[in-house]
Structure formats: C-alpha cells, structure tokens
C-alpha positions, -999 to +999 in steps of 0.1 A: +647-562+443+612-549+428+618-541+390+593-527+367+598-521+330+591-483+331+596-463+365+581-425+361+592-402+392+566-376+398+526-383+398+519-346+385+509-328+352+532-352+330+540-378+352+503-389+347+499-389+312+532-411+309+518-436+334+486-437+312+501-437+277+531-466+287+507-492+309+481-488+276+503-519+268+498-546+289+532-562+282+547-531+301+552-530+340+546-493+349+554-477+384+545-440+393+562-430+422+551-396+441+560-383+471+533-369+485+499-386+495+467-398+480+444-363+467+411-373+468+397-348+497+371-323+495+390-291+495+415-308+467+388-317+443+364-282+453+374-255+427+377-229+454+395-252+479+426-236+462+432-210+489+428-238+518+455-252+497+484-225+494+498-231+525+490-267+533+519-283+549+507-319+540+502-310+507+522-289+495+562-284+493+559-250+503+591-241+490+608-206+494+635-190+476+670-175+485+669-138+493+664-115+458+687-091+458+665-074+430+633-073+450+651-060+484+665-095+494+634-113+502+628-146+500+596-153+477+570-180+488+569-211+462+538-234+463+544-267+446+516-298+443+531-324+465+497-352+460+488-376+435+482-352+406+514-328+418+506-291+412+476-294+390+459-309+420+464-274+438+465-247+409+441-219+402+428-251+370+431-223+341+439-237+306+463-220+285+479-239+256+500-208+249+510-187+216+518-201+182+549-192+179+562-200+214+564-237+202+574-231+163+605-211+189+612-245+204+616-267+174+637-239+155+661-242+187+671-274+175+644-296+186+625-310+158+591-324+163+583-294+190+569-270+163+530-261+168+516-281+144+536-313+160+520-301+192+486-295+181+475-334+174+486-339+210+463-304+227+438-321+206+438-353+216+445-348+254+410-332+262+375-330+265+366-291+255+328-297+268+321-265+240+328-283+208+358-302+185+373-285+151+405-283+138+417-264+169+404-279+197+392-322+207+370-340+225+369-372+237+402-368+256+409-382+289+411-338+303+381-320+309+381-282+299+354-262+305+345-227+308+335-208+339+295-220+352+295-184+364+306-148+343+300-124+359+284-089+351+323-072+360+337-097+338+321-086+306+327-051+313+363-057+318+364-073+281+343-046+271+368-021+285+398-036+267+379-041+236+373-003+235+413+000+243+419-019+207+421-054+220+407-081+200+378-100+214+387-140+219+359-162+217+386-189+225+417-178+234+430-216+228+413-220+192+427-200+162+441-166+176+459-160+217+461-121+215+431-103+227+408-106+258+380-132+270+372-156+293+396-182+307+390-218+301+390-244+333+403-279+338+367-283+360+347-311+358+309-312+367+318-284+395+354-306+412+391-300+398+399-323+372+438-328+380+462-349+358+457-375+380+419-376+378+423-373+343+444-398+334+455-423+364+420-426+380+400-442+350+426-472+350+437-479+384+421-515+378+451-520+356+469-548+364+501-534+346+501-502+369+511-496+403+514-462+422+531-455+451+522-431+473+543-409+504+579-419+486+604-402+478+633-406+455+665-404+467+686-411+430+686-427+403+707-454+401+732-460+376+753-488+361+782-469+347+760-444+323+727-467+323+697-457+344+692-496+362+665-481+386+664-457+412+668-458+453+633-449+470+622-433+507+595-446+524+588-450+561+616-436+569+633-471+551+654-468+521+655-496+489+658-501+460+638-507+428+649-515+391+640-505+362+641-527+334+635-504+305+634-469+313+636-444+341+613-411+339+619-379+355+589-359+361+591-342+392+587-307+380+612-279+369+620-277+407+625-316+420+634-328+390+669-312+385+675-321+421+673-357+419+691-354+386+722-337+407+715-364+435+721-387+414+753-375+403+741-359+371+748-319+367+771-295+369+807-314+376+815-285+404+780-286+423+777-321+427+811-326+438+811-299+464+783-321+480+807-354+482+783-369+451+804-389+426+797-373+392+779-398+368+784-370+341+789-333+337+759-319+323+765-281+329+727-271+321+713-290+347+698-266+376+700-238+348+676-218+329+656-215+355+625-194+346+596-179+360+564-155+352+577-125+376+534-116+389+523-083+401+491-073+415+465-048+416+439-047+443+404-025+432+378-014+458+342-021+437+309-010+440+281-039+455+274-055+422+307-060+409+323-087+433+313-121+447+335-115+477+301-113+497+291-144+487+322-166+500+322-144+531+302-141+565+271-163+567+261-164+528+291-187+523+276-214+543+245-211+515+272-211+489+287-240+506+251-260+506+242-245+476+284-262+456+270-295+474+236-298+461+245-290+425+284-285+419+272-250+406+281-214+422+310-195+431+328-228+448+328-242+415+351-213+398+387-216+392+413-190+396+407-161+377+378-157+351+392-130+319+427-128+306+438-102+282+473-106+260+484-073+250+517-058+237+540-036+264+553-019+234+544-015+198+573-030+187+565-064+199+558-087+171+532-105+196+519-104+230+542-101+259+518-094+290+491-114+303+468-090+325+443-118+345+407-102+360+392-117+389+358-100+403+372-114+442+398-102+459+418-121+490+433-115+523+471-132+531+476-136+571+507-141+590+497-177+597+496-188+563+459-186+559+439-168+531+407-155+534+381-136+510+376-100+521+342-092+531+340-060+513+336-059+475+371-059+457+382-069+418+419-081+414+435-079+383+471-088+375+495-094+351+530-106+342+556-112+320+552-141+292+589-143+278+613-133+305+648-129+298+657-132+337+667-166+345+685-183+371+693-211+392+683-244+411+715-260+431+718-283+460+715-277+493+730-308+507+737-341+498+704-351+520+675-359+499+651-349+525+666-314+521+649-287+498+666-274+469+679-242+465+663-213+440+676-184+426+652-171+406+673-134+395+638-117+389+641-079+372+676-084+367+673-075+331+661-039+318+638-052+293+620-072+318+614-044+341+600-021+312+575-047+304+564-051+342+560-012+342+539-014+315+519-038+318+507-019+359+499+010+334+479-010+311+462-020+342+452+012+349+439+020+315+417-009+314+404+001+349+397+036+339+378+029+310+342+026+305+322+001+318+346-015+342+357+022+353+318+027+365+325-002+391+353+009+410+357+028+437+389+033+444+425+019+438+436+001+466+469-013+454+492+002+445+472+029+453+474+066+436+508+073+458+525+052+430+524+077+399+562+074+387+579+046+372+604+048+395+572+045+421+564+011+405+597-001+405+594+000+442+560-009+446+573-044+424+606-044+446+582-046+477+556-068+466+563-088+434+559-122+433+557-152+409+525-166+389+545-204+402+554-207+365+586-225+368+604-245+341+636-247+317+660-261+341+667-292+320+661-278+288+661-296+253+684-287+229+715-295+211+742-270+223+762-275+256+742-262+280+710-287+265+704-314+290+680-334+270+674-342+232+641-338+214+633-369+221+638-361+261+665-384+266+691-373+285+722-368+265+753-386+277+732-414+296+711-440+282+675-457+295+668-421+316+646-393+303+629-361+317+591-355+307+583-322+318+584-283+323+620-287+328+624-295+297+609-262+279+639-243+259+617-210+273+582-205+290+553-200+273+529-175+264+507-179+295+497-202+327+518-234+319+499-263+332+483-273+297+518-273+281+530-291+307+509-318+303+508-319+267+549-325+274+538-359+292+513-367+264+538-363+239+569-375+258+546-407+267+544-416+229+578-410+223+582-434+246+561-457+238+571-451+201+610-457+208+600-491+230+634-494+247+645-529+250+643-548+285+675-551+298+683-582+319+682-577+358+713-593+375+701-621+403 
C-alpha cells in the first residue's frame, strides 16, 4: 500500500493552500488528491472563459438540487469546480474577505482563534494586492488580487448613484471599512485567472515531497477503529488503497466533503445506516447547516455607451479575442461583476445585510446549457442575502460513491429572509432610478414593471431565484452537539482526520466566499503544521 504522511482530499480553494503550507517541510510526504482533471486550458485560465465553464460536463460537477418546495418545486442548477484548483478555477474570481464582525461571530461561537484579528495575519499573508501593503491588506503572497484593467463609464455612475442614495464610497472594500459601494477586487493575474491552484500548487510542483493526483476519486476514509489510517481511492475505474501516516484532510467543499464524511461512516447514525454503511460515529451535524446566498436578478435594457455586450458579441469579439491574446488586456480579461454595494434592508440592521453586484453586460441561458452575451446593450445588477437564516440539508443518495449527493437547500423558508430579498429588488430599483446611472437605461427588462407588489416579487423570486453558489456550514466548528469539528478542525470523536474548508464556517459570510475559503486552508494548513501529528507506524 502507497502511504504518505499527510493526504488532503480536494485540490480546490483550501485544499491548495494545505498542500503548499504541509510539503514547505521536506520531512513531510504530502498527497493532494482531486477528482477532476488537470486545469491548465485556455478557457480555464481566460477571465471570461467563465460562461464556457458553467455547464462544462468535464469540468464541472454540475450538480442540481431536490425540488424547492419554496420556489415552486424546482430543482436549482449547482455549478461546482471539479479541476485542479476546484471551484476557484471556474468562479466569476471576485475577492471578498467579508465583514468584521462575521469572523469576531465565529470565535464568540466557541471557536477561539477565528476572531478577525486572528484572521487578518492570514488575508495578509495569503496575497499579492498588486495596489499596495498596510495594515489591512499584504503583498508578497502566493494570491494575486487585482482590480478590474477596465471600469467602465456605467460603473462609476452606478457608485455615483448609490453614493447619492447615502451609501459610503469604498476605496477598498477589503481594507478598513465593507459597507458602502465600489469596485470589486479580482483574483486575475496579468489578464488569466489566478486559481488556488495556480496560486499555490503551481510554483512548487518540482517538490519532491509533493505529489498530486489527478481524475480520482475518494470513495472513504478509512478507519482503524476511530483513527483515520488512509483512505480508499477511484481511479480507472480500479479501486485501492492509500495510507496515511499522519493525517487525513477533507477539503472537498461544503458539498463533497460531508459526503465522503457519511461514506465513510461518519454522520448522522440514522442516514448512514439506512445506506448499509457501518457507523464509525454519530456525528448528527454532519450534512447540516447547509447554507447558501439565495441570488436574484435584475436584467436593464441600456443606452449604446453603457454596456460592453457589443464588444464580446458578433464580429468585434473576434478583435476582442486578438486584441486578450496580444496583451491580456480588454473585456476578456474581466472577472465577474465589476461594483458591489453593501447596504442595510432595514434600518435596524446593526450592519450590512445585502450585497447588490453591477455588471455593465448582460447574458443569455439556452436550453442546451450554453450561455451567450446578448448582442444588444444590457446592465445586470443583482443582489442577495449575506446572513441567511434558511438552512438545510446534504444527505446520501446511495451507498455508491460515484453517486451525487443529495441537497436541500430550504431557500425563503424563513420570513426574515424573504423581507430582506424584497428589499434588496427595491433597492435595486432605487439605485437604477437615480441619477447618473438612471440616464443609461432604457428600460427594465427583468422583472420588468408588471412586478409592482411585494407579493409580485415574491413570485417573480419563486420563479426565478437562484443561488450566488455560496455553499458552506455543513461541517461546522463548534462545541455544542450538532459541531462536527473543533477550532482546531479536527474532527471531534476521531483522531488523525480533519476538515479544512467552507464546511466548516459556523455561518456564511458577508459576501462572495472564495477568499474566506481559502484563508480557511491557509489557516487550517498552519494548524496543521503547528500541531505536527506524530507518524503512526504502517502495519506490513
């Protein structure tokens, strides 16, 4: 049997930094397991490649939940990174490290060590912010962040329009303040996606402590009564089996990760058993929690000037195409959305509860899974919910590996969380009908003025809401029951197994959580490191 001192399951947004921070020390063994393929491909490392992406069935899980009951019992369409670099390798790149008090909220759920200022060495030191280093933000880290090589004209006049609204002006919404409006920051490098992998795999493949593996999947981990020994792997079609000498590490995501866990025989007693798995131990949190950033959107007809739809559309985006080759500059070099404004969806809230996102494009979803930029000019702006009280479920499907999870994601099923939806469409509105950004429309195309009411909106979000593919929670640290991991992201009740990533968030936070995510692999890689679990002798 293969052993290796560390094995890390997932090569996403905190699988990678792991793999980097553990084979820093030559004396450890390190494997990185992922299941999907290599990601070094054009439309992978092209910033605008992300719509080729959304549907790709080699890279991507394309998962799908069960029917909503709350949104008219359809089943919403889940995109999940399946390549070296997992989901950051086919996300819309924005960086958002999130509010204050969203990690302060952590530690003071019992997890010590999780507060903001125990964060904040870690932001820091995990990136390259290509603007400048103070106390807030670092350079010199292995993660580029950059902002966008083209604002437009529509862009300012959006944060012009909010500013007029009251909102506060962020000159970097990841520096000293997070409510307010400004431009989004990128992880774009020199015009290509800088995934996790790129970031922090890439520059020391020549290790000879490190291997990765590529198109395997883990089937369990393997157990010696309540000791992690290893874990049994999928490649080929051919199943074996590969120890670990020192630790097991679950990052697979808030999705795959609480599926191997119950695969393995770890979760709740009832939903492993009714599978035929032998229960390792009950850990009723496991497949719980489950949260999500519930995402509705807004569709704006604009005047010429206002949109670069034109530009990725008809024959110009074969100029845009040369022009992205020649210099990694130009509208292929954007990421996702270019402003994001934080606002309140009451006065009572002690902070921002909404994130409205502006985007001077807007996009066209076919029946065959393609996406395409309309030709006419079009501005999208969205928003959703930061702090949902909705949560719900991931459970087995089978006892088959091969076989997708189940979801159950219970959107809108608390009043709270519908109120803030409702308001945040009207905020929308507000933003849109105020000067500048009001001079560039033309008309509202979606929801269109047919939806007045609130009752209106309800149904326009019962018909067409869907999720900013937020998840996390559903192995949440803690120390009550339902907690499935310490601070310290070792799995309680088991020994030499841990989880290292957005599984493990006691709640979301305050915006798009791909930087938190992978600051949860640069932390949970020290503590690791830090903690140096003893080698355990391997049987012969």
């Amino acid at each position: 049997m293969d052993s290796y001192d560390y094995i890390i399951v997932g090569a996403g947004s905190s699988g990678c930094p792991v793999a980097r921070r553990l084979s820093d020390d030559p004396a450890n063994r390190v494997l990185l397991i992922e299941a999907g393929p290599q990601a070094d491909r054009f439309w992978v490392n092209t910033p605008a490649g992300m719509a080729k992406l959304y549907f790709n069935e080699l890279l991507n899980w394309n998962y799908h939940t069960e029917p909503i009951d709350t949104l008219a019992g359809r089943k919403m369409y889940w995109p999940r990174g399946k390549l070296l670099g997992g989901s950051s390798a086919i996300n819309g790149m924005i960086f958002i490290r999130g509010h204050r008090a969203d990690f302060d909220s952590w530690r003071d759920l019992g997890n010590p060590g999780w507060g903001y200022n125990d964060v904040l060495p870690h932001f820091r030191a995990m990136e390259h912010f290509e603007r400048r280093s103070d106390s807030w933000r670092g350079q010199g880290g292995p993660l580029w962040v950059s902002d966008p090589v083209v604002k437009s004209a529509s862009s300012f006049d959006f944060i012009e329009a909010a500013a007029r609204l009251g909102h506060t002006r962020l000159e970097d919404m990841n520096g000293a303040a997070h409510d307010g409006v400004g431009f989004m920051q990128h992880t774009i490098k020199g015009g290509l996606r800088h995934s996790a992998y790129t970031a922090f795999v890439t520059p020391v493949l020549g290790r000879s402590n490190l291997t990765v593996l590529t198109d395997t999947r883990v089937a369990r981990v393997l157990f010696h009564e309540r000791i992690a020994t290893g874990v049994e792997v999928i490649s080929g079609g051919q199943r074996r089996m590969i120890a670990a000498t020192r630790e097991v590490i679950l990052s697979g995501g808030a999705l795959n990760t609480p599926q191997v866990l119950m695969l393995s025989g770890v979760g709740p007693a009832a939903e492993v058993s009714r599978h035929g798995i032998p229960v390792v131990l009950d850990s009723p949190g496991v497949g719980q929690n489950l949260q999500d950033h519930f995402y509705m959107h807004t569709g704006w007809r604009a005047t010429a000037g206002s949109s670069y739809n034109a530009n990725l559309a008809g024959l110009r985006k074969y100029w845009e195409g040369f022009r992205y080759l020649m210099t990694r500059r130009g509208y292929l070099a954007l990421g996702s959305s270019q402003v994001a404004a934080f606002v309140k969806s009451r006065p009572e809230e002690t902070m921002s509860d909404l994130q409205i996102s502006f985007r001077p494009m807007t996009f066209q979803y076919f029946p065959d899974g393609t996406v395409r930029v309309e030709r006419q000019p079009g501005m999208g702006v969205s928003v959703y919910q930061l702090r949902p009280h909705s949560t719900g479920q991931v459970t087995l499907r089978s006892a088959d590996p091969t076989d997708k999870m189940r979801a159950a994601p219970n959107f809108l099923t608390d009043a709270g969380d519908v109120a803030a939806m409702i308001s945040g469409i009207k905020q929308i509105r507000q933003i849109m009908g105020t000067e500048p950004i009001k001079s560039r429309v033309v008309a509202e195309e979606v929801p269109g003025s047919g939806v007045k009411t609130d009752e209106d909106i309800y149904r326009f979000m019962e018909q067409t809401g869907n999720s900013a593919h937020h998840q996390g929670g559903t192995a949440r640290m803690g120390r009550d029951p339902m907690a499935v991991v310490d601070e310290r992201l070792r799995v309680r009740g088991l020994e030499r197994l841990r989880v290292v990533d957005a599984s493990i968030m006691p709640h979301l936070t305050s915006g798009n959580t791909n930087a938190p995510t992978i600051m949860i692999g640069v932390k949970g890689g020290a503590m690791i490191a830090e903690d140096a679990t003893p080698r355990r002798p391997i049987a012969p």
